[in-house]
N, CA, C and O atoms as a GROMACS GRO file, in nm:
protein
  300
    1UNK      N    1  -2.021   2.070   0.671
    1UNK     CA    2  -1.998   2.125   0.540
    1UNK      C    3  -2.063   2.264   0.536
    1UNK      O    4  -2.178   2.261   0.580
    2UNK      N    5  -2.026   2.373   0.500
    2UNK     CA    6  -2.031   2.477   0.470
    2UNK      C    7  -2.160   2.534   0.375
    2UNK      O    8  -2.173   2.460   0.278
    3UNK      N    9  -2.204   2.585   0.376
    3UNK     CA   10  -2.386   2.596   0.255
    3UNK      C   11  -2.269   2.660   0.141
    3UNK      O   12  -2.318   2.627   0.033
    4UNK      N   13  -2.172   2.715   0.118
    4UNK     CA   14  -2.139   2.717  -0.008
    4UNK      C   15  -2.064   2.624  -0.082
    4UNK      O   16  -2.051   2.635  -0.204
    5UNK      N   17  -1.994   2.496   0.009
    5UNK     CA   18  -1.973   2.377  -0.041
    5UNK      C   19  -2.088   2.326  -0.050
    5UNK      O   20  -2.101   2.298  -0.170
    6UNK      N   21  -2.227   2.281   0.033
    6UNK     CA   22  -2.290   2.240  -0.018
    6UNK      C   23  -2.401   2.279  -0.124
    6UNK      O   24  -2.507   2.221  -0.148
    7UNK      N   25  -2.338   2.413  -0.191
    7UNK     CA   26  -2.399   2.493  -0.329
    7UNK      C   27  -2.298   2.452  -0.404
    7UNK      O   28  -2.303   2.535  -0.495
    8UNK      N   29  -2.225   2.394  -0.425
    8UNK     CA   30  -2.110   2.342  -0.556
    8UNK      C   31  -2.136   2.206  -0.545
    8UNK      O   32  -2.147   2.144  -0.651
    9UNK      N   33  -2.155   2.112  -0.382
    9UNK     CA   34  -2.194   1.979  -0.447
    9UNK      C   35  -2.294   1.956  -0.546
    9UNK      O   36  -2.278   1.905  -0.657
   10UNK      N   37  -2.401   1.998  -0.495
   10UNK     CA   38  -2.552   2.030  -0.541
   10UNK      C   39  -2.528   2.041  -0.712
   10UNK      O   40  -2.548   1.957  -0.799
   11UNK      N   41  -2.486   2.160  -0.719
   11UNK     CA   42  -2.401   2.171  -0.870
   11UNK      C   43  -2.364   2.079  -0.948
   11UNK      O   44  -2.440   2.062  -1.044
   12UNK      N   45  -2.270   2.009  -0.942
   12UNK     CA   46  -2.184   1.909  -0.930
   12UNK      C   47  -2.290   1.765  -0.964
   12UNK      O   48  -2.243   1.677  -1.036
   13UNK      N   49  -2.373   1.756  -0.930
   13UNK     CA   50  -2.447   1.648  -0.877
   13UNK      C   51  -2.631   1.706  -1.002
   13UNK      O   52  -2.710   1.620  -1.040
   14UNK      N   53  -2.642   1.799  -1.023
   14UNK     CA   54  -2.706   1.838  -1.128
   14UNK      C   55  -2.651   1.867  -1.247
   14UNK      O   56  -2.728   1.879  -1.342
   15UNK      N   57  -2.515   1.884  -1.269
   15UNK     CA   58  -2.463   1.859  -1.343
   15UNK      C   59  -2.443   1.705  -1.442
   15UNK      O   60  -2.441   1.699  -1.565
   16UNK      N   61  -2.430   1.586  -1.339
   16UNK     CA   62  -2.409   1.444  -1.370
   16UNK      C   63  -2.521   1.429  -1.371
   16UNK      O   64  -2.552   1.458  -1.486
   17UNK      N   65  -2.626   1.396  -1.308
   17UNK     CA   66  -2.736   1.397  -1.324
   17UNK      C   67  -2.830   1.353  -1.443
   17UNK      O   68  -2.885   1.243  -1.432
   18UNK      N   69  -2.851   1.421  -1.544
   18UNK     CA   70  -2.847   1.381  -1.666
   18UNK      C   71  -2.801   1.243  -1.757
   18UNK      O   72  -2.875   1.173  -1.826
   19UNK      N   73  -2.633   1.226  -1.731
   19UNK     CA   74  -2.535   1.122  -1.730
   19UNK      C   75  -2.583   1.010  -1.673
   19UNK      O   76  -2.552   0.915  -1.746
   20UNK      N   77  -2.639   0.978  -1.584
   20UNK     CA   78  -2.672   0.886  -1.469
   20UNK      C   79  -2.770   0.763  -1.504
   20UNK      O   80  -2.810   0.675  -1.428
   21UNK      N   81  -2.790   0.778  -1.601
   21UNK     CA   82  -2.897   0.680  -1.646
   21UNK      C   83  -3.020   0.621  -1.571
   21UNK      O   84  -3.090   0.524  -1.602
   22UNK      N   85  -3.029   0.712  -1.456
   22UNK     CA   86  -3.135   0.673  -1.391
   22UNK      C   87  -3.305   0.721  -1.434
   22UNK      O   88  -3.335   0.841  -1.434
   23UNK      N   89  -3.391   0.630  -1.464
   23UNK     CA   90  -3.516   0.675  -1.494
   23UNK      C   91  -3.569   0.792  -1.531
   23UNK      O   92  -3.556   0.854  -1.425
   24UNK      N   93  -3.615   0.857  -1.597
   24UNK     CA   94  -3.662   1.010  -1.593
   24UNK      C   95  -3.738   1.077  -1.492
   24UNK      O   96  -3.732   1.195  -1.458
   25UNK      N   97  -3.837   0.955  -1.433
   25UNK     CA   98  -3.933   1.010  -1.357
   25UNK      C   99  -3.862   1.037  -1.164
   25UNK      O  100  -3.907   1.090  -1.063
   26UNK      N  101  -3.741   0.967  -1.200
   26UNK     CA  102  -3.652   0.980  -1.050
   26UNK      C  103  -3.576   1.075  -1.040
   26UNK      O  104  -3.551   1.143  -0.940
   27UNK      N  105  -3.518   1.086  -1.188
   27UNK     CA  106  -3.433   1.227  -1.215
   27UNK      C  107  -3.487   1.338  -1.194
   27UNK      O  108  -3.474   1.417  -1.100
   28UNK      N  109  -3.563   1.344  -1.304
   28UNK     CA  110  -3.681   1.478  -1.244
   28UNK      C  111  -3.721   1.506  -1.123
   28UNK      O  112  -3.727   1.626  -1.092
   29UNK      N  113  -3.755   1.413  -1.033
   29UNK     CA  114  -3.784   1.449  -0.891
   29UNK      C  115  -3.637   1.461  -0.783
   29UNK      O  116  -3.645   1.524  -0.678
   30UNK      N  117  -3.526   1.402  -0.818
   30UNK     CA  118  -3.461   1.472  -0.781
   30UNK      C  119  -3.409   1.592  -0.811
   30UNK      O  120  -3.387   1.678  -0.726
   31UNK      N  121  -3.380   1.609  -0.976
   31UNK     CA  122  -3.362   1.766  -0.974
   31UNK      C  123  -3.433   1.848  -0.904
   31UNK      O  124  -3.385   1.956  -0.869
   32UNK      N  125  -3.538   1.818  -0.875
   32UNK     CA  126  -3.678   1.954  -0.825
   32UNK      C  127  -3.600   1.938  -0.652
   32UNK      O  128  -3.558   2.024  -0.575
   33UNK      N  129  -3.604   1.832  -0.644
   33UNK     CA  130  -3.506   1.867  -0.508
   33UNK      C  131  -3.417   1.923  -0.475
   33UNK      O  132  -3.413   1.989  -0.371
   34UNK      N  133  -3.325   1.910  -0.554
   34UNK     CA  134  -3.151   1.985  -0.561
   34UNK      C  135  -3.226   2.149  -0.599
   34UNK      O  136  -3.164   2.242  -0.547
   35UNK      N  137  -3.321   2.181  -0.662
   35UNK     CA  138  -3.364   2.293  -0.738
   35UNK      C  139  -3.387   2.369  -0.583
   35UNK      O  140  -3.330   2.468  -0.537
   36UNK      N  141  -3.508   2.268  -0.517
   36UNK     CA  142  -3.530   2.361  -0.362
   36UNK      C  143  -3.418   2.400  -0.274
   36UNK      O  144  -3.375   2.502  -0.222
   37UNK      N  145  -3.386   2.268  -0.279
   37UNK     CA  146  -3.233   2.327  -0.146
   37UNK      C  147  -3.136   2.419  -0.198
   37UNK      O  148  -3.061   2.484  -0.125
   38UNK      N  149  -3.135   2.428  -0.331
   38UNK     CA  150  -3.045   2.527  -0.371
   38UNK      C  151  -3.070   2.613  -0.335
   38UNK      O  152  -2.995   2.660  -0.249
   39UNK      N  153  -3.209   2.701  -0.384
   39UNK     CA  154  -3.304   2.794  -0.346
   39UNK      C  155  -3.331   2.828  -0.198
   39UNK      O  156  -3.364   2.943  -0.171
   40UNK      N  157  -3.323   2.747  -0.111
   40UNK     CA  158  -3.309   2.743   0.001
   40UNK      C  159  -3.214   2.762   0.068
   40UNK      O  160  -3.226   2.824   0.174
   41UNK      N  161  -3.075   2.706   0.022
   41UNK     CA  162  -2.968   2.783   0.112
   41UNK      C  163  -2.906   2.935  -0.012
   41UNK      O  164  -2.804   3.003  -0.006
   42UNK      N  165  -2.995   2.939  -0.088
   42UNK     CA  166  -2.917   3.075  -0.125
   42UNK      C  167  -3.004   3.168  -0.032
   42UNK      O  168  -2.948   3.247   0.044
   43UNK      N  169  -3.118   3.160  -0.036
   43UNK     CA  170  -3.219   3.258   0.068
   43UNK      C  171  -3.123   3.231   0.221
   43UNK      O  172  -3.101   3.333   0.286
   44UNK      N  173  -3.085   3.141   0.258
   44UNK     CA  174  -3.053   3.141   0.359
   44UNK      C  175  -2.919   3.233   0.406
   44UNK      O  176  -2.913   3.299   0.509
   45UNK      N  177  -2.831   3.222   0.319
   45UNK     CA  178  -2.711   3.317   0.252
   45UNK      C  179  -2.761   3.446   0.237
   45UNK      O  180  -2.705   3.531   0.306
   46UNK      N  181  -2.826   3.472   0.186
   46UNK     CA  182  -2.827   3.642   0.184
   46UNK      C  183  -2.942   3.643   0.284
   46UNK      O  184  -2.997   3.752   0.265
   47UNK      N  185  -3.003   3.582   0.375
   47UNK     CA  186  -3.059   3.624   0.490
   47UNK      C  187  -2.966   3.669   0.598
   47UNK      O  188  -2.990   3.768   0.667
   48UNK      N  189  -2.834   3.580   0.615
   48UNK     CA  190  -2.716   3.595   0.654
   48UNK      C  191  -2.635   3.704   0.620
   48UNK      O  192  -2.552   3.750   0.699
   49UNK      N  193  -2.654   3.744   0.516
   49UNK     CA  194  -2.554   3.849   0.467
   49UNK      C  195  -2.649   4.001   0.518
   49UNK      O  196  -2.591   4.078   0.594
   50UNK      N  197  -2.752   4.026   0.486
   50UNK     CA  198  -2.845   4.076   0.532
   50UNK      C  199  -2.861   4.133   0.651
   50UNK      O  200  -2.887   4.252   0.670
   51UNK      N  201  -2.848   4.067   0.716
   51UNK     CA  202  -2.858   4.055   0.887
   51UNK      C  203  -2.686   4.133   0.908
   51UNK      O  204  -2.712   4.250   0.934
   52UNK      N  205  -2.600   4.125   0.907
   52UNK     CA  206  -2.498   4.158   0.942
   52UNK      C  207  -2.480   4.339   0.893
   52UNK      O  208  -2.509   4.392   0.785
   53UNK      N  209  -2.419   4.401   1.020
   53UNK     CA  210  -2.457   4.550   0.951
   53UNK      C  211  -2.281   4.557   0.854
   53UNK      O  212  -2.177   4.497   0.828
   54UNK      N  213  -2.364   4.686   0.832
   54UNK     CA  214  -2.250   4.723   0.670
   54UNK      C  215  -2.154   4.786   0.748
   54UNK      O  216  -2.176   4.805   0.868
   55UNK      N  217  -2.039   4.826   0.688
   55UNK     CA  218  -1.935   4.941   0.702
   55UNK      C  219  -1.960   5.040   0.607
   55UNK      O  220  -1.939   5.045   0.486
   56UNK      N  221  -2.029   5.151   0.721
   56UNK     CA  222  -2.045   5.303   0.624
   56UNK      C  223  -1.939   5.378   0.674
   56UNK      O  224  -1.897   5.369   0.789
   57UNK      N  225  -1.880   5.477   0.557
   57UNK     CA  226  -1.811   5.586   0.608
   57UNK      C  227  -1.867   5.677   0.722
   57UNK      O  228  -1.978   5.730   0.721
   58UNK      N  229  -1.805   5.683   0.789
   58UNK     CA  230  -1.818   5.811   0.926
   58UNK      C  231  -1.907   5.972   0.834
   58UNK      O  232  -1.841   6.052   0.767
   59UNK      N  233  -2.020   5.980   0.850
   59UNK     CA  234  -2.043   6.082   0.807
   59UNK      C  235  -2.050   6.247   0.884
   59UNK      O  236  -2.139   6.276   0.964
   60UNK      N  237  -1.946   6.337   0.845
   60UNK     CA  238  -1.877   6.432   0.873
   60UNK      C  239  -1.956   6.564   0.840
   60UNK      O  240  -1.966   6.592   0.721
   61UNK      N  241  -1.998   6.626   0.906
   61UNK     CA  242  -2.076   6.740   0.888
   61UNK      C  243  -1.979   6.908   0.846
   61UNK      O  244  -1.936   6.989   0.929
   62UNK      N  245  -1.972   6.914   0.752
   62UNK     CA  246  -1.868   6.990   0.713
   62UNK      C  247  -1.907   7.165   0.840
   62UNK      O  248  -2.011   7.214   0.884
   63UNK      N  249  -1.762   7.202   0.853
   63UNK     CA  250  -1.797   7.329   0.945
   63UNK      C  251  -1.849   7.428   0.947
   63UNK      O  252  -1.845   7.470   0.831
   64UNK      N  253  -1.900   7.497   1.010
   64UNK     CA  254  -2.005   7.608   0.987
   64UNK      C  255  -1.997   7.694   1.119
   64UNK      O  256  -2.033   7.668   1.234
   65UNK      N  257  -1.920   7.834   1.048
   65UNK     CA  258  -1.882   7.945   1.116
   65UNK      C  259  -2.030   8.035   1.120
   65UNK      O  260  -2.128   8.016   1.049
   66UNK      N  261  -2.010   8.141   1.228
   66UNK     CA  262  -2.130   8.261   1.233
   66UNK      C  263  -2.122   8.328   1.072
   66UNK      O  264  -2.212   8.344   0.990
   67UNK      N  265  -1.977   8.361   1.063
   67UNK     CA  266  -1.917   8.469   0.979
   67UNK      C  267  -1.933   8.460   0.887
   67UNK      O  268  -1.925   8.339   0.865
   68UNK      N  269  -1.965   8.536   0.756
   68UNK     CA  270  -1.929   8.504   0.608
   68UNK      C  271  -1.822   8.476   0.567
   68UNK      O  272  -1.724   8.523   0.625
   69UNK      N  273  -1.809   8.410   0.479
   69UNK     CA  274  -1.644   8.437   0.402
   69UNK      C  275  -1.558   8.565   0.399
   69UNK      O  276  -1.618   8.663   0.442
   70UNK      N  277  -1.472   8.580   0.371
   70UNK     CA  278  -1.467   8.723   0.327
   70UNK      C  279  -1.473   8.734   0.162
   70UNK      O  280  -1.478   8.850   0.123
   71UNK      N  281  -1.475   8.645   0.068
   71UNK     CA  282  -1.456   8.649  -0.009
   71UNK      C  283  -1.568   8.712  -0.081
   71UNK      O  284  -1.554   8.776  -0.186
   72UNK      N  285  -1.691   8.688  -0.013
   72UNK     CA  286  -1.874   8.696  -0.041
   72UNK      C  287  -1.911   8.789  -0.036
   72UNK      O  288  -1.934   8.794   0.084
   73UNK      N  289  -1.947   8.905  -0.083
   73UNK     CA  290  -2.034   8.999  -0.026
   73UNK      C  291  -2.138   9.003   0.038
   73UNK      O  292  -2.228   8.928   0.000
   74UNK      N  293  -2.160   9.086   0.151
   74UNK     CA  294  -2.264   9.083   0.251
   74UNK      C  295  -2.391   9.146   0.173
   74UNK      O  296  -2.482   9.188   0.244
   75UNK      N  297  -2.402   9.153   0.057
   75UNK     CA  298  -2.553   9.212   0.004
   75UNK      C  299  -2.605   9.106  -0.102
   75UNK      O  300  -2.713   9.122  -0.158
   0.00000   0.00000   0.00000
């Protein structure tokens, strides 16, 4: 499974959660769980994204003659 499917199960699953009628004191400790791994594969995701280089434009050094323009005056 993919870390961004398993960032929508996670979701998904803190979402119902609540619904579930399970104890408070189990709920709560699982949310804090779902809370880390979330936190954990998002760091892991933009550590990933991070790491990979960018696409910059080609930077172009515009031309440069001896001569003046002619348009310029030389004083």
């Amino acid at each position: 499974m993919s870390r961004s499917s398993t960032l929508i199960v996670l979701g998904v699953l803190t979402m119902i959660a609540p619904l579930s009628g399970v104890p408070s004191a189990l709920r709560t400790l699982f949310l804090v769980v779902v809370g880390a791994s979330v936190m954990g594969i998002g760091l892991a995701m933009r550590t990933a994204r991070d790491g990979e280089p960018r696409a910059h434009a080609p930077v172009t050094e515009p031309p440069v003659s001896a001569e003046p323009p002619s348009s310029v005056s030389p004083i």
